[in-house]
Structure formats: C-alpha cells, structure tokens
C-alpha positions in Angstrom: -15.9 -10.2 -19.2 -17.4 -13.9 -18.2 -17.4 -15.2 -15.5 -17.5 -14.0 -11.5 -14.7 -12.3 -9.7 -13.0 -13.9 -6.8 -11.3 -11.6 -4.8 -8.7 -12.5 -1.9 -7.4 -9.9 0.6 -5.7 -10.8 4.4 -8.9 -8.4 5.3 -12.2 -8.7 4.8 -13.8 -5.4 3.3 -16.5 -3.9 5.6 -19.6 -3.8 3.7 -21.3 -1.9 6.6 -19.3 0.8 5.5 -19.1 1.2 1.8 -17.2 4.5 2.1 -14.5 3.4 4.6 -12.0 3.1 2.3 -11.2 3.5 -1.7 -9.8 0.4 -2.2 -13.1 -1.6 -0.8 -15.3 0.8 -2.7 -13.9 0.5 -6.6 -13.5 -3.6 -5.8 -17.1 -3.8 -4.5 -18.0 -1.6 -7.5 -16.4 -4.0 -9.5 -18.0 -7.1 -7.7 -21.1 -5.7 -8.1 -21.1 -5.6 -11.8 -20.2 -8.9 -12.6 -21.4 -10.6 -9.2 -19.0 -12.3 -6.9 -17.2 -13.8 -3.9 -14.8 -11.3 -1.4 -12.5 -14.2 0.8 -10.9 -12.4 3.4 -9.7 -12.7 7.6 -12.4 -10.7 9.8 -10.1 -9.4 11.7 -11.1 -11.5 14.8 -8.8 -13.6 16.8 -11.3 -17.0 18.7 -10.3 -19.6 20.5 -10.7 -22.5 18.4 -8.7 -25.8 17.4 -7.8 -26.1 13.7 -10.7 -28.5 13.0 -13.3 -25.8 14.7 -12.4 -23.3 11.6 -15.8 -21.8 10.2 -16.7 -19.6 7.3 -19.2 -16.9 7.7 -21.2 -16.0 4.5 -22.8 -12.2 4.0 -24.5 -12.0 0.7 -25.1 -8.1 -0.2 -26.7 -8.5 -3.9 -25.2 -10.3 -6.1 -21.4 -10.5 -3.9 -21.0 -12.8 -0.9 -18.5 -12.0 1.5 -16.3 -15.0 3.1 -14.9 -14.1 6.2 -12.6 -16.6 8.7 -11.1 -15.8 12.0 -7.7 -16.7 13.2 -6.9 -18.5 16.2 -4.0 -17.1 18.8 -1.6 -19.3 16.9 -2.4 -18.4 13.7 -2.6 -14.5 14.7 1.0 -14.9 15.9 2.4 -17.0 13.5 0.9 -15.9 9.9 -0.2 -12.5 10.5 2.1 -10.3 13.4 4.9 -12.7 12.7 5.6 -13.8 9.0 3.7 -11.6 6.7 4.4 -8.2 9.7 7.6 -9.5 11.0 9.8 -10.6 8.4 7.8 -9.6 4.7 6.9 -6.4 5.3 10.4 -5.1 6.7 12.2 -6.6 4.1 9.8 -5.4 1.7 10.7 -2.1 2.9 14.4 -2.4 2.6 14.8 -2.8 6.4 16.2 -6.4 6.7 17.8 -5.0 10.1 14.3 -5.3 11.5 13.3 -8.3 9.8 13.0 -11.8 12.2 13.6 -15.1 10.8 11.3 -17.9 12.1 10.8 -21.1 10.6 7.8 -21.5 12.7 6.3 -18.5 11.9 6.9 -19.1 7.4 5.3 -22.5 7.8 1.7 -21.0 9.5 1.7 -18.5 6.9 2.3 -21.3 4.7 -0.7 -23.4 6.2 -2.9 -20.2 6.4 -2.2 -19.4 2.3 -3.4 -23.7 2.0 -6.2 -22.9 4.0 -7.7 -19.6 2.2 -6.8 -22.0 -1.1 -9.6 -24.5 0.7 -11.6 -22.3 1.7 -11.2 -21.1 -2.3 -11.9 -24.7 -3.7 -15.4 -25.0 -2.7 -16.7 -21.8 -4.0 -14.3 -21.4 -7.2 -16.1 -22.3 -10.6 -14.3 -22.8 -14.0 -14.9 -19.5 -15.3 -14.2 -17.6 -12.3 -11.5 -14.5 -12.4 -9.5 -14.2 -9.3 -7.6 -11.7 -8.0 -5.5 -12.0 -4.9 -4.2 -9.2 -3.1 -0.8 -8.5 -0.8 2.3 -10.0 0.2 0.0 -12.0 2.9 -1.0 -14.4 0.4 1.6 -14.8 -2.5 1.5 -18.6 -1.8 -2.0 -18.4 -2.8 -1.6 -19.1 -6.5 0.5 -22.2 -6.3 -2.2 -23.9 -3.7 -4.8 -23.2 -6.7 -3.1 -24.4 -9.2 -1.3 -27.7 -7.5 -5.0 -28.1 -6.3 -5.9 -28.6 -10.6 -7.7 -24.8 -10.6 -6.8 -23.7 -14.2 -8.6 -20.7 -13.9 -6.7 -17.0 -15.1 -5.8 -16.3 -11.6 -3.6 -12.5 -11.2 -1.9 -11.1 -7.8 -1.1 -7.5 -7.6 1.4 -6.3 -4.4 0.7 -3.2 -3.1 4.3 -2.9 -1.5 7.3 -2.0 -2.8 9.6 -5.0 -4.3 13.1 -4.2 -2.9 16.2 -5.4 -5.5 17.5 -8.7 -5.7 20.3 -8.4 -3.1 17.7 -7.5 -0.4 15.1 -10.3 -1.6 18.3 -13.0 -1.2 18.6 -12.1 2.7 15.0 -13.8 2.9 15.2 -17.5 3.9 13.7 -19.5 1.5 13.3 -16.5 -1.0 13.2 -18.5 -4.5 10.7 -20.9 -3.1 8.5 -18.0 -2.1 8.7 -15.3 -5.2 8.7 -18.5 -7.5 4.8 -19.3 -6.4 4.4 -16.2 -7.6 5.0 -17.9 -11.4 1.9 -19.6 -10.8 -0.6 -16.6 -11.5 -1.1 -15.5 -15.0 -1.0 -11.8 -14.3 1.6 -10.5 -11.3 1.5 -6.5 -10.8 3.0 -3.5 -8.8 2.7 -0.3 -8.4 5.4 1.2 -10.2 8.2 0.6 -12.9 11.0 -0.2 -10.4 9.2 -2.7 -8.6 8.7 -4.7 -12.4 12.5 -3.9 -13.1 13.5 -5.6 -9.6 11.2 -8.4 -9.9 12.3 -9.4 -13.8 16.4 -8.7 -12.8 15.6 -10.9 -9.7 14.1 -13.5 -11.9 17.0 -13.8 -14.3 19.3 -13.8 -11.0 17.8 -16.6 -9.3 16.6 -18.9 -12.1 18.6 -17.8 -15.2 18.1 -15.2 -18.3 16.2 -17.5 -20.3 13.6 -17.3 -17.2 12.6 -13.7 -18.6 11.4 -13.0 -22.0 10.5 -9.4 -22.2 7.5 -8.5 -19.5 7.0 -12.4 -18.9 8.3 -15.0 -16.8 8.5 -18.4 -18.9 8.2 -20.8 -16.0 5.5 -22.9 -15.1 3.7 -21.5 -18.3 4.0 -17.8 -19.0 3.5 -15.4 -16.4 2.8 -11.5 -17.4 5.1 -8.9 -15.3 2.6 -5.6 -15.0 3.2 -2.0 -13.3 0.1 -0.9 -12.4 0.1 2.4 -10.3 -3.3 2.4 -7.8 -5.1 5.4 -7.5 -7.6 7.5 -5.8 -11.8 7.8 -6.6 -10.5 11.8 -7.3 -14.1 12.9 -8.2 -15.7 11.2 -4.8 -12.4 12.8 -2.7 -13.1 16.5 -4.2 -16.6 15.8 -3.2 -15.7 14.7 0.0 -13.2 18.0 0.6 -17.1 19.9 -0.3 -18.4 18.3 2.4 -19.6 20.0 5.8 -17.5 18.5 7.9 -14.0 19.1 5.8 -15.4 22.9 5.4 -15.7 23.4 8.6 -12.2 21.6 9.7 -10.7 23.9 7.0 -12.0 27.1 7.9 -11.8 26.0 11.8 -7.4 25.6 11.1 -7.4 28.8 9.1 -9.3 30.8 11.8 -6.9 28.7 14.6 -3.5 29.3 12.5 -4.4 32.5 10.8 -1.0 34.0 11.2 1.0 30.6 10.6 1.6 28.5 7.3 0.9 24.9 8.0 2.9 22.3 7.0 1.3 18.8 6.9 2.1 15.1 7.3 -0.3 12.0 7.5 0.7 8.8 7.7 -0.1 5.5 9.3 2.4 5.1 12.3 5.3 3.2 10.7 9.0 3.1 10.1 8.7 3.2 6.2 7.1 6.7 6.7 10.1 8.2 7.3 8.2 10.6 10.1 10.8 11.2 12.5 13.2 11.9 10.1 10.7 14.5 8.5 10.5 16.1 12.0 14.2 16.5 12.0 13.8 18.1 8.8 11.1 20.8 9.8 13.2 21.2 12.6 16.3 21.8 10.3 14.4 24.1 8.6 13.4 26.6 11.2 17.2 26.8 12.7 17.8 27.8 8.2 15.0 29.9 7.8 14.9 31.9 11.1 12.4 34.6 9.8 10.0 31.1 9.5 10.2 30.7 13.3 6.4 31.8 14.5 4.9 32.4 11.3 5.7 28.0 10.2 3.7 25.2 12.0 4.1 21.2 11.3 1.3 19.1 12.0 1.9 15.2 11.5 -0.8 13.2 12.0 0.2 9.5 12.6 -2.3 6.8 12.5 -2.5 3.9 15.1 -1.1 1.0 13.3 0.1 -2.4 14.5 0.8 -1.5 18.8 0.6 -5.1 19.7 4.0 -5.1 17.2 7.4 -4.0 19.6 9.2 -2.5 17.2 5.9 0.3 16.2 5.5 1.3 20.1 9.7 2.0 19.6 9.0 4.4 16.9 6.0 5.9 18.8 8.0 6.5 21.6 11.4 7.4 19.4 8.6 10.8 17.0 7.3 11.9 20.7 10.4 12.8 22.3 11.1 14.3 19.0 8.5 16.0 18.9 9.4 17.1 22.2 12.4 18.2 21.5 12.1 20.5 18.9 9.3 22.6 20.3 10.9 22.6 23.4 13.8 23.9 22.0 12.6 26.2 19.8 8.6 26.7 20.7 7.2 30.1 22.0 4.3 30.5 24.4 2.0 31.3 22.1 3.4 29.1 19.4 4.3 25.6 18.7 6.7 24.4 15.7 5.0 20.7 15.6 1.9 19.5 16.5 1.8 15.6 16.9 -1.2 13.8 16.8 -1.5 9.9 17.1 -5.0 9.6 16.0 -7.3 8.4 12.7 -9.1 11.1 11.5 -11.7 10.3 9.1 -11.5 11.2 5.0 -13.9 14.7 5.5 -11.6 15.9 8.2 -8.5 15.0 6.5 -9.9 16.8 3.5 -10.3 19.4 5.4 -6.9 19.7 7.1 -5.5 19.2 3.4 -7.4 22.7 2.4 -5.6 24.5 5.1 -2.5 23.6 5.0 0.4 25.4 2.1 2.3 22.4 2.0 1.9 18.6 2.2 5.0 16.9 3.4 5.2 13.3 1.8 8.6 11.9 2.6 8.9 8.1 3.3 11.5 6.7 3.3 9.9 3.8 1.3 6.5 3.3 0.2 4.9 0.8 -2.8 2.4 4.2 -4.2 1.6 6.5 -1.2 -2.2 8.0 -1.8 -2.0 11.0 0.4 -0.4 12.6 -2.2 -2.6 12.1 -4.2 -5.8 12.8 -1.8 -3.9 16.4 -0.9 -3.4 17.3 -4.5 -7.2 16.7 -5.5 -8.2 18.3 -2.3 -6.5 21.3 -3.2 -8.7 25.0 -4.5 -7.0 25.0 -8.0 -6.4 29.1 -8.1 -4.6 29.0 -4.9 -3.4 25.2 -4.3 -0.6 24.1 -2.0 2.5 22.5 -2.9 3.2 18.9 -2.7 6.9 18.0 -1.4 7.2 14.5 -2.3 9.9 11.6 -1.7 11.6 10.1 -4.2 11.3 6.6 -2.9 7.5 6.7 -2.8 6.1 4.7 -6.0 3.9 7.5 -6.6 6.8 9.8 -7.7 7.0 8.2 -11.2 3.5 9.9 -11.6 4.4 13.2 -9.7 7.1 14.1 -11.1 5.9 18.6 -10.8 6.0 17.7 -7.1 9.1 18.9 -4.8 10.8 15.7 -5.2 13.5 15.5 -2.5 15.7 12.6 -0.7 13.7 11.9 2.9 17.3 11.1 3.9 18.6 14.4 3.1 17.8 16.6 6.3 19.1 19.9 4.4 17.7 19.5 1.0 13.9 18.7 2.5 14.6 21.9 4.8 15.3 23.8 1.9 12.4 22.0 -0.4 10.3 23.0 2.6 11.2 26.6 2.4 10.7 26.3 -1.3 7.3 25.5 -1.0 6.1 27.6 1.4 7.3 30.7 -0.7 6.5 29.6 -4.2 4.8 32.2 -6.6 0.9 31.3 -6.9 1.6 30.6 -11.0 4.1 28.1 -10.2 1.8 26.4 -7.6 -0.9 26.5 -10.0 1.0 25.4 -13.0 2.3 22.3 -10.8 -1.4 21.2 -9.3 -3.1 21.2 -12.8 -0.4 19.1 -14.3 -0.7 16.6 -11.1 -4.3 17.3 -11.2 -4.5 15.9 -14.6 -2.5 12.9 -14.0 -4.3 11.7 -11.5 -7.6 11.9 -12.6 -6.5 10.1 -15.8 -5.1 6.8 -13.4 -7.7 7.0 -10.9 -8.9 4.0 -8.8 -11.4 3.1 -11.6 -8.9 3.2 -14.0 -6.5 0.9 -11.8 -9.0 -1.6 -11.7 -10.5 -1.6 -15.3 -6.8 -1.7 -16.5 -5.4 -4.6 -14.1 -8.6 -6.9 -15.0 -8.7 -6.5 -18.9 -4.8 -7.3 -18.9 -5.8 -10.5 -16.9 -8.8 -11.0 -19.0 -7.1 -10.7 -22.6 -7.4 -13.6 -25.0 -3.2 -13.9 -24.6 -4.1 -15.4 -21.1 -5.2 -18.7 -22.4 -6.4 -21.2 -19.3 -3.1 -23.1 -17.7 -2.7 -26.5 -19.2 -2.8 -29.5 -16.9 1.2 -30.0 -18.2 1.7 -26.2 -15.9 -0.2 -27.4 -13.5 1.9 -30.6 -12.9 4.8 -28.5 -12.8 3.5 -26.6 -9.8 2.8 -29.9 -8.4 6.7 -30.8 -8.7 7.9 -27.6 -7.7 5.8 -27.7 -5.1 7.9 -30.7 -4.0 11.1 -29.9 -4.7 11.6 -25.7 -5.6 15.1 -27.0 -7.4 13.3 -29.4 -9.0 14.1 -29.5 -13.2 10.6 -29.5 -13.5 10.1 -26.0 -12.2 
C-alpha cells in the first residue's frame, strides 16, 4: 500500500499506554508499518476563544499524534450535546431520549470543519485516511469540498437503526448524505449495510443504489465489516498473574455458587437493568438455583456529567436492591453490582470463573465482551455465552444462547439453560465460536477494511465529484447532488 495513513477518531489514542485498548493497539500497529498521522480530541476541556485553538504534536517513530482540546462551548455543543445527545440515542433506536438542538448540530458541524483544517495542513496526495464514529461523519464532505481527492473511508462502530428511525433526525439526508463523499463507508454487521442501502433508495431514489454502492457524488462502496478482538494477546492476557489470581481468588470466594456474569459500560443500550430483572426472574423459575446462582454485573463509569446515565445508575441500584433484598440470604447475595473499570487481566480473570457470560443489550453495533469471554474461556471446561440477538456480534455467534433481552422469561430460561448444559455441548459451542473469532480478529478487521479502500476500483475522486460536494454542500436538494 502507498502512501501514509491518516487516521481520525473524536479521541486521541494514548500512546503512553499501548495496551489500553485493542482498537488503539491494531491502528498503531497499522500506523507503524506504513508511518503516519493519529488526529484526534485529547480529551481536555481549556478556556480558550476560537482563535486561541492549538495543535499538539507527539511523534512516536514514524506516527505523529495530533491532539486539540475543546473549549466549554464546544464540549457542550459538539461532544455531550450533538454527537451524545441526539446521534448516539437515535443510533440506538431510542429517539425518546434523543434532544433536538439546532445549536448543538451546527458546533458539531463547525468542529467536523475544524478537524477538516486541522486535516488540510498535514494531508499529502497519496495519503489514506480513515475516519472513525458517528462524531465525525461530516468529515468527508469538508475534505472533499476543500479539493482533497484522496481515497478517504469512514467506518461506524454503532449500529445504523432503519430508515423510519433515521427520518425522526432533523436534517437527516443532509447528514447521511456527507457520508457519499468517502469512497469506502463500513459497519459492523449485515443489517447495518441493509438499513443504510434501503435508507439510500428511501431518501434519494432506487437509482441512488446499484448493488453494494451508492452512485452519488461518484461511487461510494457500502461494506460490513464486523471488528474484532487481538484473541491471541487476550488468551495471553487471561495467562497472566493478575487474571490467575482474580480467577482462582472468585472460585475460592464463590466455591459453592455458579456465577453469572455481565460487563458493560454504564449505558441504556446495555440493556442491564432489564438483565437484572431477568436473573431475578430466573431465581423465582428455578427455585433449587436460589443459593447455589450469583450475578455479578460490572458496569463501567461512562458519561456522569450526561442526566439521563446518572438516571440509569440510579434506576440498576435500586434494582439491584430489590432483588437481593427480596430474595438474598445472610450468607448469600443473588447480585452483586459493581460500578467500577476493571482492567483487561482482571476482567480475564473474572471471565475464567464465571459458567456463564450474560450479553444482552438491547442494542449494540458488535459488542466485544463476547468475544473477550469466549477466548478467555479453558476449552475442556468453557462457559456458555448467552448472547442478545440485537448485538451485531450475533451474526458471528450464532452457537451462542441467542435470546430476546426484551424477553424476561425466555433469558430466565436461557440462563437456566446454560448453567446446566452438558460439558460436550459447551465444548462443542466454544470451539465453533472459538474458531470464528480467531479467523476475524482485530488484525483481520483492519487488513480487510484498508485493502477494500486500497483496491485499484477506488480510483482518486475527479474534480467533477468534487464540485458536486461543493454544490451539495450548498444546497442538500440541490440537482447537483
């Protein structure tokens, strides 16, 4: 492949911490090999005017790191308002939490011009870039209205909801439209394509779609391409001291209980409280579980200085609550809450020790603690993986327990399932999820997403595409488009 890659994320990769996270790792990998430039927000919030706005450069090799902070305005406006406010509910199918503000859309407009700047000084004519997230789908259209006729892909790690949801977003067609200015536009799984295409043909007519592409603005490629795990790193990590010792510290503490796991980031697309209900629904089913079944959910700090996340933190304790005060024992506890970040070697760990993993949100673009629990798992005694079917990642997963996370009865009785599953029935489900997901690993996710965006078919947009960004740029109904 010529040329550098360019990648653009909301966040800045730490590269003081190479192992914080998989993601950061196989793009830095990839970076690495072909040098490069990471453009990303550091996560700060200053006090500075618009024209005070500085770039801080870290070279590390051959990558350099771009990082700009956000003012109080722009925090608000672009990052906990638009892109957390409105986008990512409505991403999530839950336009009953979404907030419209006109305000809000045009900073996250203004912040996608002014990572496209920020892009325009350091961008050369053979440069790949890859931009990441619903945070910056903008991003394409200020490149290419800015003459940048360089192959340019986007992939969105959240789910794309159908076309009826999409309409209930103001301005929707002139927002997934600047998405026709990339050359290659991905997701993570098969139903996110379909929705994307059918909404295509919805909003701008059938002759709009022509197979997998969108023929607008030149051709734009439509892509599923399911992210994955580093498996071999994660099996080495569950080796490691500190997951052996978490492991055997849960069996020793809950050597006469089963555990039943969930760990997600605090959020109401996890579907956690209604998993609690669940587990709960299970124990009143399965009487001769009560004592000898334990839930622990492990919920991530994610997003506090956002109302409606403190709602659902308040909403899963008095759950919690609940069900072990109405059915807990002295010496025994149905659920066990935690609202913490563990790190990947205790997680690993926790995964060992517990019979089942409970996976059920409610939506979710691929969901990788699924994955990270099956590749955890000892392969002659493995535990069984309950999955939802409205994560992406059940179109791989298929041997899981794939239940509806709206369906209190049938998880209860896909958790009872699982926990008394015949060892060759385990075993014969882990090796076939085993196998899948070490054949679409990270590496794999990034190798395939880059030589689809690299391939001779993606010839450099003419100046005549270009110009119609320009004009759709001005006027989204314009013939032009």
């Amino acid at each position: 492949m010529a040329g550098r890659l360019i990648v653009v994320s909301n966040r800045l990769a730490d590269f003081h911490k190479p192992a914080a996270g998989g993601l950061a790792v196989a793009l830095s990998g990839i970076l690495r090999q072909r040098g490069g430039v990471w453009l990303g927000w550091s996560g700060k919030i200053v006090n500075r005017g618009k024209e005070d706005a500085q770039i801080i450069r870290t070279a590390v090799g051959n990558v350099e790191y771009l990082s700009i902070d956000l003012n109080e305005e722009e925090f608000n406006g672009y990052y906990k308002g638009y892109a957390n406010a409105t986008l990512w509910p409505i991403l999530h199918h839950r336009v009953d939490l979404a907030k419209f503000d006109k305000a809000s859309e045009k900073i996250y407009r203004l912040m996608n011009a002014r990572f496209a700047k920020v892009l325009l000084t350091e961008i050369q004519d053979d440069d790949v870039v890859w931009v990441h997230d619903y945070h910056l789908i903008p991003l394409g259209e200020e490149l290419r209205a800015a003459g940048k006729l360089n192959k340019v892909g986007f992939f969105l790690h959240t789910p794309l909801p159908p076309s009826a949801i999409l309409a209930t977003l103001p301005n929707n067609s002139s927002l997934l439209s600047s998405l026709f200015s990339y050359d290659l536009i991905g997701f993570q799984s098969q139903e996110d394509k379909r929705n994307f295409l059918n909404y295509v043909e919805w909003q701008f007519g059938k002759d709009s779609v022509e197979g997998s592409k969108v023929i607008r603005r030149g051709k734009s490629v439509v892509g599923a391409f399911p992210i994955g795990i580093d498996v071999c790193e994660f099996q080495s990590i569950a080796q490691s001291k500190t997951a052996q010792a978490m492991r055997d510290g849960m069996r020793e503490e809950y050597s006469k209980r089963q555990l039943v796991v969930g760990v997600d980031r605090l959020d109401y697309s996890k579907g956690i409280p209604h998993r609690v209900h669940s587990f709960g629904e299970f124990l009143h089913r399965f009487p001769q579980m009560q004592r000898s079944a334990t839930l622990i959910q492990i919920a991530s700090p994610s997003r506090g200085e956002i109302e409606t996340y403190a709602d659902i933190q308040r909403e899963l304790e008095a759950l919690c609550g609940s069900v072990n005060g109405d059915l807990g024992e002295l010496d025994w506890m149905p659920v066990r809450y935690i609202h913490k970040t563990l790190c990947q070697e205790e997680l690993a760990g926790l995964y060992q020790a517990a019979k089942v993993a409970l996976v059920t949100p409610l939506r979710d673009g691929m969901n990788l603690v699924a994955k990270e629990f099956v590749a955890a798992q000892n392969p002659y005694k493995p535990g069984v993986l309950v999955l939802s079917r409205f994560a992406g990642v059940a179109e791989q997963m298929p041997e899981a327990l794939i239940v509806n996370p709206y369906d209190t009865e049938s998880v209860a009785y896909a958790i009872h399932r699982a926990l008394v599953m015949p060892l060759a029935e385990r075993q014969e489900r882990h090796r076939a999820l085993l196998g899948k997901i070490k054949d679409n690993d990270l590496h794999w996710w990034c190798r395939s997403f880059l030589q689809r965006l690299t391939q001779p078919e993606f010839e450099s947009r003419s100046i005549k595409s270009v110009l119609k960004n320009f004009w759709a740029r001005l006027d989204p109904n314009s013939n032009h488009a």
